[in-house]
mmJSON file of the N, C-alpha and C atoms, coordinates in Angstrom:
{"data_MODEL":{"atom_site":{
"group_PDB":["ATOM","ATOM","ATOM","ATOM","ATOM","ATOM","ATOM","ATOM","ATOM","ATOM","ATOM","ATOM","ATOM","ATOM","ATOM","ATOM","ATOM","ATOM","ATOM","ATOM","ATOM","ATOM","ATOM","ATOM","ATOM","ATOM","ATOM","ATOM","ATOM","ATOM","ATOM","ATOM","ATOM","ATOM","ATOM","ATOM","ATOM","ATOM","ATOM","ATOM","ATOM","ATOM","ATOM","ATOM","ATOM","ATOM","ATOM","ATOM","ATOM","ATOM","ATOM","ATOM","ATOM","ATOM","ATOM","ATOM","ATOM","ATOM","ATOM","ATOM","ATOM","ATOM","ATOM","ATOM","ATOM","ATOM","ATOM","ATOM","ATOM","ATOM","ATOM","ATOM","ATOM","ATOM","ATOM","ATOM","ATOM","ATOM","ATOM","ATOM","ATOM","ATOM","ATOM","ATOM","ATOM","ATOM","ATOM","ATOM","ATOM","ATOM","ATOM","ATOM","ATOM","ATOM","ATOM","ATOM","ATOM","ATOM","ATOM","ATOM","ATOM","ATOM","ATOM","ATOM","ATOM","ATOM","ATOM","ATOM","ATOM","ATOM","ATOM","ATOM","ATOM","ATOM","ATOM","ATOM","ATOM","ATOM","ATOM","ATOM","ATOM","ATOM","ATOM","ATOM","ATOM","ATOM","ATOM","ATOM","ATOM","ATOM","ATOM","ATOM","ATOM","ATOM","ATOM","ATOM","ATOM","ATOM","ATOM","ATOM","ATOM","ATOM","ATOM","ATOM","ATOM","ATOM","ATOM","ATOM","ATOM","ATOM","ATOM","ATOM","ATOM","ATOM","ATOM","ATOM","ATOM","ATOM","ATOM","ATOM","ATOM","ATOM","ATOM","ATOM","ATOM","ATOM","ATOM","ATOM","ATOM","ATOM","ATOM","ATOM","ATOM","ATOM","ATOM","ATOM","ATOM","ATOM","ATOM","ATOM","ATOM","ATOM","ATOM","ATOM","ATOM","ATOM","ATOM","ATOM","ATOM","ATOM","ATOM","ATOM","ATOM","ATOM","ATOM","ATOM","ATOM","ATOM","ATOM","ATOM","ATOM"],
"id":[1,2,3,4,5,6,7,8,9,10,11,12,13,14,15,16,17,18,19,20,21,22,23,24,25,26,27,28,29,30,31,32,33,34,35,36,37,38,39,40,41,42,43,44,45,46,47,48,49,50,51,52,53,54,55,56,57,58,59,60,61,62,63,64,65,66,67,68,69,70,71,72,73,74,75,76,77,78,79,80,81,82,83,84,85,86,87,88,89,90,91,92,93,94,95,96,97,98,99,100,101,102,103,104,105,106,107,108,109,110,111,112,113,114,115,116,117,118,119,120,121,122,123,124,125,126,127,128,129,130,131,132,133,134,135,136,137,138,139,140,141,142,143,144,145,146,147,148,149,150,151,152,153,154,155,156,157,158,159,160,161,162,163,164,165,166,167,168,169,170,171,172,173,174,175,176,177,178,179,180,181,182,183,184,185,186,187,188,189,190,191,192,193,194,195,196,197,198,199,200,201],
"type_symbol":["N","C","C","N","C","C","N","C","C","N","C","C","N","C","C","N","C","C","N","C","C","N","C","C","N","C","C","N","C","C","N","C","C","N","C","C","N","C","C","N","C","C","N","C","C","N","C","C","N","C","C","N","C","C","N","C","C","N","C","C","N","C","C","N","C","C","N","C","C","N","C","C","N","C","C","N","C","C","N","C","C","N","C","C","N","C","C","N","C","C","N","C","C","N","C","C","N","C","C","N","C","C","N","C","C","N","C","C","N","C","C","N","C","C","N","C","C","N","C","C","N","C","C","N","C","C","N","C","C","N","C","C","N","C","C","N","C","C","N","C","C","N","C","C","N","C","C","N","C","C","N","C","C","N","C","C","N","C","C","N","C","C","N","C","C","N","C","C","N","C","C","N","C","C","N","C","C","N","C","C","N","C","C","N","C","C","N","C","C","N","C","C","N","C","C","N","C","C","N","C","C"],
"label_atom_id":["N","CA","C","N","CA","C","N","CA","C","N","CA","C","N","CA","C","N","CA","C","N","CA","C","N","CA","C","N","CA","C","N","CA","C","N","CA","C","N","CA","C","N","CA","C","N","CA","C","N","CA","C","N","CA","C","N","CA","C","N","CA","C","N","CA","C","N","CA","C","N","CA","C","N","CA","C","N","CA","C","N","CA","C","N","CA","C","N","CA","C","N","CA","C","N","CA","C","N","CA","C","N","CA","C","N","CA","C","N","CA","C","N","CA","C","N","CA","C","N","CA","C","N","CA","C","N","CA","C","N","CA","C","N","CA","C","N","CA","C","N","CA","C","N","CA","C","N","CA","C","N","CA","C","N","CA","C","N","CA","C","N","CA","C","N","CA","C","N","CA","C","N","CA","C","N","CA","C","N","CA","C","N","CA","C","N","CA","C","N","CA","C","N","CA","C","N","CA","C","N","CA","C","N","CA","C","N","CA","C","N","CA","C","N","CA","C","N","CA","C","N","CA","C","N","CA","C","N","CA","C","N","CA","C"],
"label_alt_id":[null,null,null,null,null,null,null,null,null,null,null,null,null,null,null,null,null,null,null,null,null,null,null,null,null,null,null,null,null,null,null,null,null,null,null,null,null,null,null,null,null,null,null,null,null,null,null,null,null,null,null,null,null,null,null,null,null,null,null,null,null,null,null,null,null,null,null,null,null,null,null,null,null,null,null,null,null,null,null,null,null,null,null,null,null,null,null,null,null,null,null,null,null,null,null,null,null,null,null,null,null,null,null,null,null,null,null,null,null,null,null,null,null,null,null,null,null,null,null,null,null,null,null,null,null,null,null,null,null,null,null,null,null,null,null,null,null,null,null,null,null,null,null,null,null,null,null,null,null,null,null,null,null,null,null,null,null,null,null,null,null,null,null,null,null,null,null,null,null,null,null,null,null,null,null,null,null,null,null,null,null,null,null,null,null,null,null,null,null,null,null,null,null,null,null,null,null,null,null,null,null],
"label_comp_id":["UNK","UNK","UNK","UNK","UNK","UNK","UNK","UNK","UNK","UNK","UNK","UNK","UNK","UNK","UNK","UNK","UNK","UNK","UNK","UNK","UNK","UNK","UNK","UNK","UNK","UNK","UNK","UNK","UNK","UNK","UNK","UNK","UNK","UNK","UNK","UNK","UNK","UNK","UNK","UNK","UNK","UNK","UNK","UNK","UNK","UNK","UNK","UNK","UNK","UNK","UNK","UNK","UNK","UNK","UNK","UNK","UNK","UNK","UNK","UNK","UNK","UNK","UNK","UNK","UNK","UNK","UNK","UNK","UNK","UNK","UNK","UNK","UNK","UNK","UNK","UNK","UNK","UNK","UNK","UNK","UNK","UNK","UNK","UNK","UNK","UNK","UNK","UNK","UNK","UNK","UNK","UNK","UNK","UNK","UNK","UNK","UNK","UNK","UNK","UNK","UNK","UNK","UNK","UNK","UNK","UNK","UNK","UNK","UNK","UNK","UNK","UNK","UNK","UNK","UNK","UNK","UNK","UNK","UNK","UNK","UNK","UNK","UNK","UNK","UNK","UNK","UNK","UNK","UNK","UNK","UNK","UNK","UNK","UNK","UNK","UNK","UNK","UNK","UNK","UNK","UNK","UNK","UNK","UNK","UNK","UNK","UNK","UNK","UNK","UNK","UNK","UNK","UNK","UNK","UNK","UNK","UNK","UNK","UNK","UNK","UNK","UNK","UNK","UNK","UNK","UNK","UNK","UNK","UNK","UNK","UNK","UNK","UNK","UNK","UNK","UNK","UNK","UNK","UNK","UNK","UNK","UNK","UNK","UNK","UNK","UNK","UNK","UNK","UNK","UNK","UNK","UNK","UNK","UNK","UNK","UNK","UNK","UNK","UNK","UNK","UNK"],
"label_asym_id":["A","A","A","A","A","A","A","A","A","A","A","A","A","A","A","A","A","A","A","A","A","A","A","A","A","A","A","A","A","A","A","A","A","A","A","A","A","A","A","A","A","A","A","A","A","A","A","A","A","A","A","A","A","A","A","A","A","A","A","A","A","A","A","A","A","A","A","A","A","A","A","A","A","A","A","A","A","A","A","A","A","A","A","A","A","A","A","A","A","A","A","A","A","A","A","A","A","A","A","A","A","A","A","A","A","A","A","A","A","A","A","A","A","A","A","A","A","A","A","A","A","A","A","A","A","A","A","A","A","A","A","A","A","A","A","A","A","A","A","A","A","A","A","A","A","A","A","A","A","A","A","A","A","A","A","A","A","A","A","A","A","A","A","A","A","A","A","A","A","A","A","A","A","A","A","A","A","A","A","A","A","A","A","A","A","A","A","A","A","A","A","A","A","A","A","A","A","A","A","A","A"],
"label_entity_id":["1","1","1","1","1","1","1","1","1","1","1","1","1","1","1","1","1","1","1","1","1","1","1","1","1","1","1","1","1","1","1","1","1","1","1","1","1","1","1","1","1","1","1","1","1","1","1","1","1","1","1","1","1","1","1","1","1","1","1","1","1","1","1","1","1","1","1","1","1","1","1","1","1","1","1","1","1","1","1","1","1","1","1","1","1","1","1","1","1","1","1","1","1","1","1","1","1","1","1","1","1","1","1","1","1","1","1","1","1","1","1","1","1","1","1","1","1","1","1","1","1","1","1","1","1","1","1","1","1","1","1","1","1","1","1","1","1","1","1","1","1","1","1","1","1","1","1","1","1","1","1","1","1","1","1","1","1","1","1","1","1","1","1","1","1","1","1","1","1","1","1","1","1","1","1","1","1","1","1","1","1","1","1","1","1","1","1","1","1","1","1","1","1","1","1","1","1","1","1","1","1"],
"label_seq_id":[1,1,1,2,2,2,3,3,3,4,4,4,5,5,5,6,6,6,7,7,7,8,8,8,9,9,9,10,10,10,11,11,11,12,12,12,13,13,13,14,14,14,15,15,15,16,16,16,17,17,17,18,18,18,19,19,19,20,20,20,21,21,21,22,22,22,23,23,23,24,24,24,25,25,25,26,26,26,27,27,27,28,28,28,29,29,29,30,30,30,31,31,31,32,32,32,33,33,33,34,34,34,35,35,35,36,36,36,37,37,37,38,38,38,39,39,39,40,40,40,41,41,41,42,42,42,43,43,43,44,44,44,45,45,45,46,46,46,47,47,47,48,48,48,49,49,49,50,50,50,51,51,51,52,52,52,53,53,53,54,54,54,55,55,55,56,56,56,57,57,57,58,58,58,59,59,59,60,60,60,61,61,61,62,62,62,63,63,63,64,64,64,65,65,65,66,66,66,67,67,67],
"pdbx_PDB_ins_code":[null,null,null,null,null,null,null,null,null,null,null,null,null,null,null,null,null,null,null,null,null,null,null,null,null,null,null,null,null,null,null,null,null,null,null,null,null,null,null,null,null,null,null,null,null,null,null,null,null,null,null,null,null,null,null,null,null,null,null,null,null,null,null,null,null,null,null,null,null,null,null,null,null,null,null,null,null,null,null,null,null,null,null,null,null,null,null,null,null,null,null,null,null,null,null,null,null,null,null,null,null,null,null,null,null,null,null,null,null,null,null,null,null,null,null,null,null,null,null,null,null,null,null,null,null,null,null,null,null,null,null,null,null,null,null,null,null,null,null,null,null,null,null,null,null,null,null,null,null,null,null,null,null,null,null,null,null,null,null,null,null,null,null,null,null,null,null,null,null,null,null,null,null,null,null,null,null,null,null,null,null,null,null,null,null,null,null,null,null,null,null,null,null,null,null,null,null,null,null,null,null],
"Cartn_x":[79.604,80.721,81.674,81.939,82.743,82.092,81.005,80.543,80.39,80.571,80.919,82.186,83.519,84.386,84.478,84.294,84.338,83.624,82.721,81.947,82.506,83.446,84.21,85.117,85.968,87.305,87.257,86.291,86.002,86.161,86.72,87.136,85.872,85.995,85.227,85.904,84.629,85.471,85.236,86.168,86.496,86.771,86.776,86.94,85.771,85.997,85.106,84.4,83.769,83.06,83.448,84.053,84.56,83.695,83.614,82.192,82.826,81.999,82.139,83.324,83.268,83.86,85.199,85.512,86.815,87.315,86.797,86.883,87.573,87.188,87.362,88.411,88.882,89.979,91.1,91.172,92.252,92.598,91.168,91.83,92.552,91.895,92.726,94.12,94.675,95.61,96.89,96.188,97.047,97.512,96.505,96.992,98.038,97.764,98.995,100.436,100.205,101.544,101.723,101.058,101.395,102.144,101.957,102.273,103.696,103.679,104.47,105.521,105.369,106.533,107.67,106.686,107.232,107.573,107.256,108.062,109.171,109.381,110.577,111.733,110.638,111.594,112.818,111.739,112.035,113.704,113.289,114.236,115.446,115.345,116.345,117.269,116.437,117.151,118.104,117.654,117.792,119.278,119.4,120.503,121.797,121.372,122.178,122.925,121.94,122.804,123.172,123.906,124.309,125.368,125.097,126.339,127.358,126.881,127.638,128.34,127.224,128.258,129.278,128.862,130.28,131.609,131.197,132.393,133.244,132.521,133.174,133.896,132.691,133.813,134.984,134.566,136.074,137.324,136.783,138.114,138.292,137.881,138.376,138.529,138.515,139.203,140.406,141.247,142.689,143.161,144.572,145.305,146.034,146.307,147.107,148.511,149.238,150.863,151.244,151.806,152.911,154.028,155.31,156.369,157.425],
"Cartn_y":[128.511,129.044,127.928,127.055,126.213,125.033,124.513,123.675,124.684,126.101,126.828,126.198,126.635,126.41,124.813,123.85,122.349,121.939,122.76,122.419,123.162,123.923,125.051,124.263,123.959,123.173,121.701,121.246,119.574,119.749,118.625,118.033,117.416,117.649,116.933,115.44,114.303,113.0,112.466,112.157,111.934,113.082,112.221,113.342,114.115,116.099,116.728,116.274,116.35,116.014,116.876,116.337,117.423,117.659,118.972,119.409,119.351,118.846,118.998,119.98,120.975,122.289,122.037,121.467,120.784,120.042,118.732,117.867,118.386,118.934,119.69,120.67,121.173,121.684,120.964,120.09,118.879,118.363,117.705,117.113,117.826,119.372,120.394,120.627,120.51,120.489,119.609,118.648,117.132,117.247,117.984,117.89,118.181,119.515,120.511,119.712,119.529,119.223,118.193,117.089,116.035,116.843,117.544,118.697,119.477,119.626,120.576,119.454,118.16,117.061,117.375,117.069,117.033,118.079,119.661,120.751,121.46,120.782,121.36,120.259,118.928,117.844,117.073,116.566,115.972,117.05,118.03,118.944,119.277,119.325,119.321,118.453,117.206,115.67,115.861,115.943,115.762,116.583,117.888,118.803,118.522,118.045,117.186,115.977,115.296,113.774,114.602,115.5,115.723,116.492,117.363,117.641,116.428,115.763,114.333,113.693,113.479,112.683,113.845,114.783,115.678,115.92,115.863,115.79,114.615,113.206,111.968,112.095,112.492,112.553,113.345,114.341,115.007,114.273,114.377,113.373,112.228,111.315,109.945,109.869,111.661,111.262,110.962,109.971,110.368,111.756,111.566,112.993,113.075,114.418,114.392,114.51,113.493,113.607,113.791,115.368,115.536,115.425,114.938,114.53,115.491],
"Cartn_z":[161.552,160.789,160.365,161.313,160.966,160.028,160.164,158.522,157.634,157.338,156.039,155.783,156.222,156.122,155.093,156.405,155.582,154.762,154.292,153.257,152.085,152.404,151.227,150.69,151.993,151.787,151.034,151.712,151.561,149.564,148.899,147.933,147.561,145.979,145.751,145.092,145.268,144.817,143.37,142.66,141.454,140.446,139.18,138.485,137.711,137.542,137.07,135.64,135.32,134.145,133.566,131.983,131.302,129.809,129.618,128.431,126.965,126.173,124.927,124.312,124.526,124.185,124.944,125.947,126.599,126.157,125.614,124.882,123.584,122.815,121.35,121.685,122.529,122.838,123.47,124.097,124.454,123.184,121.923,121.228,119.879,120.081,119.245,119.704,120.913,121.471,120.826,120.957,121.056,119.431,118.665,117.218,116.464,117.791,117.562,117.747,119.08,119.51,118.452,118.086,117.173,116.321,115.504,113.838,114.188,115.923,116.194,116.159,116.566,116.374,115.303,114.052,112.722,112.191,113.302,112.202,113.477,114.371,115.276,115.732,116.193,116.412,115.437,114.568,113.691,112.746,112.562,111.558,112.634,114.152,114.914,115.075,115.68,115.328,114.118,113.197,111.921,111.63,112.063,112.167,113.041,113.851,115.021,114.44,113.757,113.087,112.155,111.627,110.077,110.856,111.995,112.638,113.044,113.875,113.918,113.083,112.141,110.784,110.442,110.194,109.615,110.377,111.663,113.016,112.454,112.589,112.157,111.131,109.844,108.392,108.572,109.156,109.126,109.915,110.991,111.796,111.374,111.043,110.35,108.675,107.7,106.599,106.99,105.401,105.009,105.164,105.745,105.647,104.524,103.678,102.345,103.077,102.577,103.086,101.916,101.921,101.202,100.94,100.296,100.279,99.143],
"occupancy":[1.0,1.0,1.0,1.0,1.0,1.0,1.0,1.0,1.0,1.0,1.0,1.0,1.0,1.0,1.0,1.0,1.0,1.0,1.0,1.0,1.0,1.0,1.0,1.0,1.0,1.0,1.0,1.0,1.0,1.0,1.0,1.0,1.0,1.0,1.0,1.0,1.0,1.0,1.0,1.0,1.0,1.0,1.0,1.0,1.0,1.0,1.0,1.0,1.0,1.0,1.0,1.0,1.0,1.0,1.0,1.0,1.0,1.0,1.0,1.0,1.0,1.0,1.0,1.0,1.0,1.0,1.0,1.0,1.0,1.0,1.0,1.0,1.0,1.0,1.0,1.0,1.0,1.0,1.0,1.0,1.0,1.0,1.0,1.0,1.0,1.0,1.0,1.0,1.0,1.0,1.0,1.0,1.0,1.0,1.0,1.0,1.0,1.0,1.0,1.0,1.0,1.0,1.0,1.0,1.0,1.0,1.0,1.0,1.0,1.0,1.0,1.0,1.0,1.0,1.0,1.0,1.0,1.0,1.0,1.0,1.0,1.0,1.0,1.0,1.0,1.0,1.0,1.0,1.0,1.0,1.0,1.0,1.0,1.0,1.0,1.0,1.0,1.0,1.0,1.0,1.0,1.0,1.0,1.0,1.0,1.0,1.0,1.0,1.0,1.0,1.0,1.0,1.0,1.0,1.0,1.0,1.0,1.0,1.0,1.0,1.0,1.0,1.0,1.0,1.0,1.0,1.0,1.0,1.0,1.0,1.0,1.0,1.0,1.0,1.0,1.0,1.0,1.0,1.0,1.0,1.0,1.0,1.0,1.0,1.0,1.0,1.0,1.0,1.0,1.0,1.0,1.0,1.0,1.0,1.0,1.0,1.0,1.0,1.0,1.0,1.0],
"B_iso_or_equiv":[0.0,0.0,0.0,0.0,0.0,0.0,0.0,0.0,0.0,0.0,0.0,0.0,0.0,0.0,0.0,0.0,0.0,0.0,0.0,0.0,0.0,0.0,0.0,0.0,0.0,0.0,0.0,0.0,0.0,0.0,0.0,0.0,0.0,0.0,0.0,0.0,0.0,0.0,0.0,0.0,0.0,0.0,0.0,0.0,0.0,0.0,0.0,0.0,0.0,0.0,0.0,0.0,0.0,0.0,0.0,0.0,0.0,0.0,0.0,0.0,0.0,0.0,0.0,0.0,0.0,0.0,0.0,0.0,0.0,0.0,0.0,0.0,0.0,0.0,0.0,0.0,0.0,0.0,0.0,0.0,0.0,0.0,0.0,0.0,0.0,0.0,0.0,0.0,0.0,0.0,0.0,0.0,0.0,0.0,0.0,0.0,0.0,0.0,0.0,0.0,0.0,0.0,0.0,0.0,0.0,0.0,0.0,0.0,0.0,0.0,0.0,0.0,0.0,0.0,0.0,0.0,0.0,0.0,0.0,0.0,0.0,0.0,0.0,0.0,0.0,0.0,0.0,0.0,0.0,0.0,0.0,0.0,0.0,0.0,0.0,0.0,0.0,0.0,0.0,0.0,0.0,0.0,0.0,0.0,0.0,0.0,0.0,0.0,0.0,0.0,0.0,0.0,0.0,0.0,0.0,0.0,0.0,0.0,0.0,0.0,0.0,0.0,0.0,0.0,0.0,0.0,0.0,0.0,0.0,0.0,0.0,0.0,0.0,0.0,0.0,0.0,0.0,0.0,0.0,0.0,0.0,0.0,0.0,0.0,0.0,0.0,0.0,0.0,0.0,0.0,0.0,0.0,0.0,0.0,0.0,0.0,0.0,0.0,0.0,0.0,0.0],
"pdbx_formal_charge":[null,null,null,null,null,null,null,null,null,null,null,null,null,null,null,null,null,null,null,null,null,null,null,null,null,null,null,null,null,null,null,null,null,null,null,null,null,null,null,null,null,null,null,null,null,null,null,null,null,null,null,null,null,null,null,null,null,null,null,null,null,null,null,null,null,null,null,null,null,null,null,null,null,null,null,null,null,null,null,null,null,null,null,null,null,null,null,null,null,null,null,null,null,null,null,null,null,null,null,null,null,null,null,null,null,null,null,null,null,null,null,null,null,null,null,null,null,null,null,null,null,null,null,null,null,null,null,null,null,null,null,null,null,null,null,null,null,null,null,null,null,null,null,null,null,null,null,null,null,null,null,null,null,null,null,null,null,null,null,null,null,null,null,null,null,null,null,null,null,null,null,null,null,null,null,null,null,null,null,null,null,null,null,null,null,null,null,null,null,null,null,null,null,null,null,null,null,null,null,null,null],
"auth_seq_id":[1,1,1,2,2,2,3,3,3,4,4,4,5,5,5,6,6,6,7,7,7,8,8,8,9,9,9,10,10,10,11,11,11,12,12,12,13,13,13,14,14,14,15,15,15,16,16,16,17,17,17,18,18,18,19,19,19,20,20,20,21,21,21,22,22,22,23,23,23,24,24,24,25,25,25,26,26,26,27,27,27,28,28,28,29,29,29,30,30,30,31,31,31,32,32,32,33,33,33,34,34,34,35,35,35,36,36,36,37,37,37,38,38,38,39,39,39,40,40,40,41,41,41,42,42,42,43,43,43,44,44,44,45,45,45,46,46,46,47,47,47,48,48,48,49,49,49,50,50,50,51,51,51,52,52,52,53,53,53,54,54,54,55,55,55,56,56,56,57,57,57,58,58,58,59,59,59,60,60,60,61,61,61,62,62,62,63,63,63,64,64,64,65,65,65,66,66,66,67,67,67],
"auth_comp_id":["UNK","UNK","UNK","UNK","UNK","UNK","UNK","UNK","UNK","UNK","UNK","UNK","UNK","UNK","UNK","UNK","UNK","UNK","UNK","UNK","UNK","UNK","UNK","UNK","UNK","UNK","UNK","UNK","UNK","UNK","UNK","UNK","UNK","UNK","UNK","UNK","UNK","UNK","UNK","UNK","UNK","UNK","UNK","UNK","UNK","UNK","UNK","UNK","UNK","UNK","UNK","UNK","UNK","UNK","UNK","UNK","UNK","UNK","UNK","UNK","UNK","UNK","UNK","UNK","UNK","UNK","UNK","UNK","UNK","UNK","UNK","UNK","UNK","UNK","UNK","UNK","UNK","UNK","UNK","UNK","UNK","UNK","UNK","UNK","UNK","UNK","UNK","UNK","UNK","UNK","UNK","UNK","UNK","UNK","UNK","UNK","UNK","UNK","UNK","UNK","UNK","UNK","UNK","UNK","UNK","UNK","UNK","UNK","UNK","UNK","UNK","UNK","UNK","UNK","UNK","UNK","UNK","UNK","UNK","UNK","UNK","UNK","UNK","UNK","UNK","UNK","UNK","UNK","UNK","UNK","UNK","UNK","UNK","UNK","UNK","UNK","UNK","UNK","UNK","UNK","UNK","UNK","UNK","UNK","UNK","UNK","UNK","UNK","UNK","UNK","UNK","UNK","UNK","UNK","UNK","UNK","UNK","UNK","UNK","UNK","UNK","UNK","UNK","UNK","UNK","UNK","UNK","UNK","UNK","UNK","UNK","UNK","UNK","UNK","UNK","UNK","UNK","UNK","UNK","UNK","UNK","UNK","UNK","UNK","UNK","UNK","UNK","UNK","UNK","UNK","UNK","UNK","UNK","UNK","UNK","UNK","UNK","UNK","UNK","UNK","UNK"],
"auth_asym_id":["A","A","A","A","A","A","A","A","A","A","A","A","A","A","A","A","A","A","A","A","A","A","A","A","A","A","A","A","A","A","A","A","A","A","A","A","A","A","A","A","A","A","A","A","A","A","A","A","A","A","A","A","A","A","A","A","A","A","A","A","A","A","A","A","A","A","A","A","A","A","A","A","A","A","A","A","A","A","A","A","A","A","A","A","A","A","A","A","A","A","A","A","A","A","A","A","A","A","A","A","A","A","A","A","A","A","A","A","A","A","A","A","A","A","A","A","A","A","A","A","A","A","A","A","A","A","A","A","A","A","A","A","A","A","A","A","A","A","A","A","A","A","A","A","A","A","A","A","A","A","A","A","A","A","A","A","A","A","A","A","A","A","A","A","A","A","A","A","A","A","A","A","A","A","A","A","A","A","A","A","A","A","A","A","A","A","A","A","A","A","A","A","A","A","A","A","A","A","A","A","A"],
"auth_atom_id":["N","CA","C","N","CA","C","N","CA","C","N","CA","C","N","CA","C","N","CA","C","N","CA","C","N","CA","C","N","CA","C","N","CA","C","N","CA","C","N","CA","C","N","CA","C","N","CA","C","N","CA","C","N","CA","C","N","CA","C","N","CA","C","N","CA","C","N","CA","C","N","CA","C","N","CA","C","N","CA","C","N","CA","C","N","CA","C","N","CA","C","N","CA","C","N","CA","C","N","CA","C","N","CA","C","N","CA","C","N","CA","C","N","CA","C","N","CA","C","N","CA","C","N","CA","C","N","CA","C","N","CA","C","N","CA","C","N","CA","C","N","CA","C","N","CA","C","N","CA","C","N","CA","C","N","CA","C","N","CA","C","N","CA","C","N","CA","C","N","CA","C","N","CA","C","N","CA","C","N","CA","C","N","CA","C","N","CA","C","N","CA","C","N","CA","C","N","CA","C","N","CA","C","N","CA","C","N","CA","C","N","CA","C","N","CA","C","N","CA","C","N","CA","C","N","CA","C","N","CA","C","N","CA","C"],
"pdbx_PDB_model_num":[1,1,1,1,1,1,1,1,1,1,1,1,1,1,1,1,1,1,1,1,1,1,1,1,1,1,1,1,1,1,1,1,1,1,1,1,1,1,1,1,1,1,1,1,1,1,1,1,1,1,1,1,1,1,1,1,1,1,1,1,1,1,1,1,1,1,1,1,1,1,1,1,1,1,1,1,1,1,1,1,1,1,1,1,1,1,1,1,1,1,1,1,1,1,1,1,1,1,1,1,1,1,1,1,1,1,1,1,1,1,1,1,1,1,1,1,1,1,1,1,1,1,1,1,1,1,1,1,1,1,1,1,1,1,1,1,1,1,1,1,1,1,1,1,1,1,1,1,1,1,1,1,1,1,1,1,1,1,1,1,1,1,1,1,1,1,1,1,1,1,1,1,1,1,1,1,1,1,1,1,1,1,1,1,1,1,1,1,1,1,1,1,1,1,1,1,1,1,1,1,1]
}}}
């Protein structure tokens, strides 16, 4: 009973061999996320610096002094 056990438990060493069809799905993956860069990151960033600059412009225009 007990070499069932450690032969259950016991690890195997290195890494699994990974299949074609794994392969083609990791690198379908990676594509994504690449694509997903340029249509969430990028346009966020992007909203953020335009918030910024407009914070600045506003606080460091001239004030109109009227007299």
């Amino acid at each position: 009973m007990d070499f069932l056990i450690n032969s259950i438990m016991r690890q195997l060493k290195g890494k699994t061999k990974e299949t074609n069809k794994q392969k083609k799905e990791r690198k379908k993956e990676f594509l994504e996320n690449k694509q997903r860069i340029f249509t969430v990151v990028l346009p966020t960033m992007a909203a953020i610096f335009i918030m910024i600059a407009a914070y600045v412009y506003i606080k460091t225009r001239p004030k109109v002094i009227e007299y």
